[in-house]
N, CA, C and O of each residue as an XYZ file, in Angstrom:
312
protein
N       0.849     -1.175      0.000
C       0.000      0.000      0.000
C       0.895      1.240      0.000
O       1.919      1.157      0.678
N       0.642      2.466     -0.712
C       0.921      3.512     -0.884
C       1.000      4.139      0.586
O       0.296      3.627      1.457
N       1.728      5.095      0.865
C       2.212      5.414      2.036
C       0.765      6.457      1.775
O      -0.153      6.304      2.581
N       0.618      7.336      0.829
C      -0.451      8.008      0.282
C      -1.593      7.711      0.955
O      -2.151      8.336      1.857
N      -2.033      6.140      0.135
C      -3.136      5.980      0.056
C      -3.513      5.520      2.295
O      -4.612      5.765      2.792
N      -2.398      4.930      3.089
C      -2.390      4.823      4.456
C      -2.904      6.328      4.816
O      -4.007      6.549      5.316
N      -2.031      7.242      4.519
C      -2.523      8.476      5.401
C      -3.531      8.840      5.188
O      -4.048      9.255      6.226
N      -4.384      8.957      4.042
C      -5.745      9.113      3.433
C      -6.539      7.935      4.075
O      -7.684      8.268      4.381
N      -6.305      6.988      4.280
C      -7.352      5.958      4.728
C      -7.903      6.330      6.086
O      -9.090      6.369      6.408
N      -6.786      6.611      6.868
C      -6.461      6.801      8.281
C      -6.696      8.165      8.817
O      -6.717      8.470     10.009
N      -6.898      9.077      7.635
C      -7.278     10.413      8.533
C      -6.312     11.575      8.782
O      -6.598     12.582      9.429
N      -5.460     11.392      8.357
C      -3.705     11.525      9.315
C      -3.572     13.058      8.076
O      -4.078     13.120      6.956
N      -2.675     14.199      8.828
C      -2.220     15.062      8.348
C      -0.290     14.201      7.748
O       0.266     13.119      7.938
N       0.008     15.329      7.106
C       2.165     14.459      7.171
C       2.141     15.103      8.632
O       2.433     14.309      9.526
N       1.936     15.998      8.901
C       2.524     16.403     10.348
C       1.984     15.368     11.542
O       2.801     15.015     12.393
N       1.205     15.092     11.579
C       0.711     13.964     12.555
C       1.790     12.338     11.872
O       2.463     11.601     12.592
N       1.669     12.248     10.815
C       2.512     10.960     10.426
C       4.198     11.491     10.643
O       5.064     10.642     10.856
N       4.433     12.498     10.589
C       5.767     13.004     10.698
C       6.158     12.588     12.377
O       7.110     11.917     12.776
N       5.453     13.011     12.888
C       5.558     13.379     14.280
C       5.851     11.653     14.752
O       6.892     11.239     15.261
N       4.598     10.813     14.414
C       4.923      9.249     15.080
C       6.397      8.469     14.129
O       6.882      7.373     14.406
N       6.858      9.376     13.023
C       8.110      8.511     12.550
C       8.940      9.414     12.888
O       9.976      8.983     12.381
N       9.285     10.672     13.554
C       9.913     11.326     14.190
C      10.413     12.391     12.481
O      11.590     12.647     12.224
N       9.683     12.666     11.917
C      10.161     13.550     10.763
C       9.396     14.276     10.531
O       8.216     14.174     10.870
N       9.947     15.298      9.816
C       9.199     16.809      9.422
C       8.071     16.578      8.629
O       8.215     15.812      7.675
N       6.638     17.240      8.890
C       5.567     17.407      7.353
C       6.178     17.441      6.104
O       5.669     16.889      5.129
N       7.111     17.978      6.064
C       8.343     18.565      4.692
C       8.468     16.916      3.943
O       7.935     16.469      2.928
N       9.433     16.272      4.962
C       9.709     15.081      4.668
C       8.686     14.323      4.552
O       8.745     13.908      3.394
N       7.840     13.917      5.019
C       6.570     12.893      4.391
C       5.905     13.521      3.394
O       5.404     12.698      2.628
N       5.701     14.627      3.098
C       5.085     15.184      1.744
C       5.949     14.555      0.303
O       5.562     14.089     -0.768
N       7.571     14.871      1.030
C       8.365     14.715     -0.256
C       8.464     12.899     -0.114
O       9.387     12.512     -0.830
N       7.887     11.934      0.483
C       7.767     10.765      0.965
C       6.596     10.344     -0.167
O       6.372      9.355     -0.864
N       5.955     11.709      0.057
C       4.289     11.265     -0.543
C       4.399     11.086     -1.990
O       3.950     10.331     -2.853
N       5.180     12.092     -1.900
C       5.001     12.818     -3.699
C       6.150     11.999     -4.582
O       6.160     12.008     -5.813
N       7.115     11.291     -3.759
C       8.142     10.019     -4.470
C       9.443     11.631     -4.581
O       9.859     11.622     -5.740
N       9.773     12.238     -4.183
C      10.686     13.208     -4.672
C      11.904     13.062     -3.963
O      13.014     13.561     -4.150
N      11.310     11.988     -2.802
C      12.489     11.680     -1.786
C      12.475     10.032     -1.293
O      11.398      9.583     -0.901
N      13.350      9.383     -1.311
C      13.574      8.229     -0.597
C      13.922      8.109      0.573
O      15.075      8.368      0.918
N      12.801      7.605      1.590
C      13.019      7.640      3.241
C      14.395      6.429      3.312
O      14.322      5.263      2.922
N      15.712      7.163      3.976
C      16.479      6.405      4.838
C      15.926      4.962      5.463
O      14.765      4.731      5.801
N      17.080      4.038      5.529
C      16.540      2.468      6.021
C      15.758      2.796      7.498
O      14.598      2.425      7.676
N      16.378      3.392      8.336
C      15.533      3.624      9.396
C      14.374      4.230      9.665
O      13.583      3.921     10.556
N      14.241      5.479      8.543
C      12.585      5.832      8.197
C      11.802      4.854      7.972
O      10.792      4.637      8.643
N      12.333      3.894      6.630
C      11.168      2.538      5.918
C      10.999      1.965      7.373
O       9.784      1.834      7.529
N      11.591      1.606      8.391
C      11.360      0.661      9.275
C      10.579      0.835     10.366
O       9.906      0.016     10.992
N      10.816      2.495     10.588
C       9.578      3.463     11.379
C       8.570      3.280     10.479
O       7.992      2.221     10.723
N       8.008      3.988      9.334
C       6.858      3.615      8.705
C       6.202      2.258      8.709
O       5.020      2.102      9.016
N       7.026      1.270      8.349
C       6.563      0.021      8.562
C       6.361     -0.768      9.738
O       5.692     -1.793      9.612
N       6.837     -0.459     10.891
C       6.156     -0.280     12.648
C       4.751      0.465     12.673
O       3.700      0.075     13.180
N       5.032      1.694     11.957
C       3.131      2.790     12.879
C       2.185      2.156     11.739
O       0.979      2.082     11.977
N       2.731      1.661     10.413
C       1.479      1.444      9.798
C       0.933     -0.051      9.998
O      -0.045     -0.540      9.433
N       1.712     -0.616     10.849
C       1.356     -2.130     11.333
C       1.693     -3.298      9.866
O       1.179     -4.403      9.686
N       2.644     -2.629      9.046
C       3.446     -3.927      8.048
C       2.280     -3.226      6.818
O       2.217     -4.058      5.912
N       1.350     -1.995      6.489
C       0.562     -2.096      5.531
C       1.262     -1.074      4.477
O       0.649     -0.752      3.459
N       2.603     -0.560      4.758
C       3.185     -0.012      4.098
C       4.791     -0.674      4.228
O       5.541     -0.663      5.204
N       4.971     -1.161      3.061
C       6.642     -1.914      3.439
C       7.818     -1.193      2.481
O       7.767     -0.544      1.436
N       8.521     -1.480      3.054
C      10.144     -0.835      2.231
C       9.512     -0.949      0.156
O       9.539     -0.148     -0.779
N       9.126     -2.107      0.289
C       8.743     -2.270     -1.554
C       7.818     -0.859     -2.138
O       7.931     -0.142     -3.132
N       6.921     -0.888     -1.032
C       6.063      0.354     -1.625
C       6.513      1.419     -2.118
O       5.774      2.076     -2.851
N       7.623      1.787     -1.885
C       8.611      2.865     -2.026
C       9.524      2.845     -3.705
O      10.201      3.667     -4.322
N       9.266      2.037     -3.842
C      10.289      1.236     -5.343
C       9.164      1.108     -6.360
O       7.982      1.077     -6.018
N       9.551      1.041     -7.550
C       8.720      1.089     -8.185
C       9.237     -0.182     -9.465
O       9.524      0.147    -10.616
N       9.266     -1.537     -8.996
C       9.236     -2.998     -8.947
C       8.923     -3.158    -10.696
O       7.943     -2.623    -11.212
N       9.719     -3.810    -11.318
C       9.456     -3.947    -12.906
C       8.227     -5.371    -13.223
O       8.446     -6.389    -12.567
N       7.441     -5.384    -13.849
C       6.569     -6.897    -14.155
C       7.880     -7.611    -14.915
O       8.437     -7.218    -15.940
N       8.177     -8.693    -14.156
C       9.029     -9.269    -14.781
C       8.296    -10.397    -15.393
O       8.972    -11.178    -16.064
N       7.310    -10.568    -15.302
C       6.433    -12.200    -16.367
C       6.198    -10.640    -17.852
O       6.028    -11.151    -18.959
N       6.188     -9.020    -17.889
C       6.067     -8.831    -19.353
C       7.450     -8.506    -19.768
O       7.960     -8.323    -20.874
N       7.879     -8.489    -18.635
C       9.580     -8.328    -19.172
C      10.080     -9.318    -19.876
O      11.021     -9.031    -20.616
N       9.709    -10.405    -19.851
C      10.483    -11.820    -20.466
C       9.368    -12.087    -21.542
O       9.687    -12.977    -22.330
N       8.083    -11.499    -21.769
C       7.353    -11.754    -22.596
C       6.157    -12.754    -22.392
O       5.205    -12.898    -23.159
N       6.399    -13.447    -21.160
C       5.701    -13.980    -20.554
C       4.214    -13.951    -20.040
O       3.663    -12.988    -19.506
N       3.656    -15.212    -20.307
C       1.861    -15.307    -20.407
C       1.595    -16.134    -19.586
O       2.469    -16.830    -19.069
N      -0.229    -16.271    -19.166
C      -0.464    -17.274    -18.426
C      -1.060    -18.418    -19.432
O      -1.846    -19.353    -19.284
N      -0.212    -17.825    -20.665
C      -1.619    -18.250    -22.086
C      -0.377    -20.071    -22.052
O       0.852    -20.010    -22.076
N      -1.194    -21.439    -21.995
C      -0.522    -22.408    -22.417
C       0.308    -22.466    -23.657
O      -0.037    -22.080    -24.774
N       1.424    -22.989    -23.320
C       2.590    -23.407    -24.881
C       1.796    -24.461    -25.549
O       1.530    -25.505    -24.955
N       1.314    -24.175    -27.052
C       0.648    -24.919    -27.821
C       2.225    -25.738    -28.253
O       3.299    -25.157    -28.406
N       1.994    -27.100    -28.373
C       3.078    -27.343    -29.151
C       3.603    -28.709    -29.632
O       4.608    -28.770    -30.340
């Protein structure tokens, strides 16, 4: 889950989410908006207050590797 879409679910200002990962509104905005990559010890605070619904991956932006190789769920006729 989107760190985004957590604070929106939940109600939460960045300054209230800042405050329980010990960082500035500044910094979770630029968290929000992808303009910044939270430090290993930020991902690990975030992933403590949001109870595991935001993880280090959410942050990355992960390639489809089944269209990378060209890959289907379609059976090999053959």
């Amino acid at each position: 889950m989107k760190l985004s879409d957590w604070i929106t679910r939940e109600g939460l200002s960045h300054q209230e989410v800042g405050d329980r990962i010990g960082k500035s509104q500044a910094a979770v905005s630029r968290y929000v908006a992808g303009k910044r990559m939270p430090d290993e010890e930020t991902l690990i605070k975030i992933f403590e207050v949001t109870g595991g619904e935001v993880s280090p991956n959410d942050f990355v932006a992960l390639p489809d590797l089944a269209a990378a190789e060209g890959e289907s769920d379609e059976p090999v006729e053959g």
